[in-house]
ZAMARGU-4260 file (C-alpha; in steps of 0.2 Angstrom, whole numbers, plus 5000, padded with zeros to 4 digits):
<rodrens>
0) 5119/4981/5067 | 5106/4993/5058 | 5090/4996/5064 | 5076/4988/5050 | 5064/5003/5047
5) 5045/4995/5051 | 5029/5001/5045 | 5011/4998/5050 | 4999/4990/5037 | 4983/4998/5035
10) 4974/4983/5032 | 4981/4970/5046 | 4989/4983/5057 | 5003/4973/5059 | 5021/4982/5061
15) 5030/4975/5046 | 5048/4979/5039 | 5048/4988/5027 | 5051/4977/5013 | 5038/4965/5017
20) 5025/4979/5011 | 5022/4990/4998 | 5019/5006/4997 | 5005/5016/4987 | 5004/5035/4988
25) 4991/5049/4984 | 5002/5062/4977 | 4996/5084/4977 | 4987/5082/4962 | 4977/5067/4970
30) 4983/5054/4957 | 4985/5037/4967 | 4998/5026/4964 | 5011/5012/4968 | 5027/5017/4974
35) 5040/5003/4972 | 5054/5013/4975 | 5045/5021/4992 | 5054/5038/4991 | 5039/5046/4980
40) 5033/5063/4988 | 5013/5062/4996 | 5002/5053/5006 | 5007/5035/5008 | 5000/5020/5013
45) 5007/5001/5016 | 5000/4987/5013 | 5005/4970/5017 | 5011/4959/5001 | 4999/4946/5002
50) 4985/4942/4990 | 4974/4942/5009 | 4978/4957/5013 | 4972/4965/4996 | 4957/4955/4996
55) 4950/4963/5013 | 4958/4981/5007 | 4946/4982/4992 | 4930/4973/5003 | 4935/4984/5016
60) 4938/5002/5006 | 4953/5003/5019 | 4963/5012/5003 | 4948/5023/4999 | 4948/5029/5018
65) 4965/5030/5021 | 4970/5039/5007 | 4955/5050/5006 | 4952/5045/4985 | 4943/5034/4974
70) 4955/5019/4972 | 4954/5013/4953 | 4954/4992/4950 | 4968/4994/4939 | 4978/4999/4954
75) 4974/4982/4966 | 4979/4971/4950 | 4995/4981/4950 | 4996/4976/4968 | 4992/4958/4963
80) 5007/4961/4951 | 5018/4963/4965 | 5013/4950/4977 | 5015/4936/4963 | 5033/4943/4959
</rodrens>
């Protein structure tokens, strides 16, 4: 049997597998973006893939802290994106 590779949500804080979240990453030159493949290089960051869960991250600024950057609102539709898939 293979071991499923978890990951904590910075939102809820629940350990998740991984394919249940999705990723965004801050890379060197401090762009921040969503990584669907989850192999980019730079700071990541995983987020649960529900609308809830984005909803609290952007009245919380959980991203912003997190990731230490200004998170654009281009970048939580793209998430919304992703959760209605």
């Amino acid at each position: 049997m293979k071991k499923v590779p978890l990951r904590r949500c910075v939102v809820t804080n629940e350990r998740l597998p991984k394919k249940e979240l999705i990723r965004i990453v801050k890379n060197k030159e401090g762009e921040v973006f969503v990584d669907p493949t989850g192999k980019a290089n730079g700071r990541g960051a995983y987020i649960k893939k529900s609308n809830e869960a984005i909803d609290l991250a952007i009245k919380k600024k959980v991203l912003n802290r997190v990731l230490e950057a200004e998170i654009p609102e281009e970048l939580y539709e793209e998430l919304r994106g992703y959760v209605n898939e």
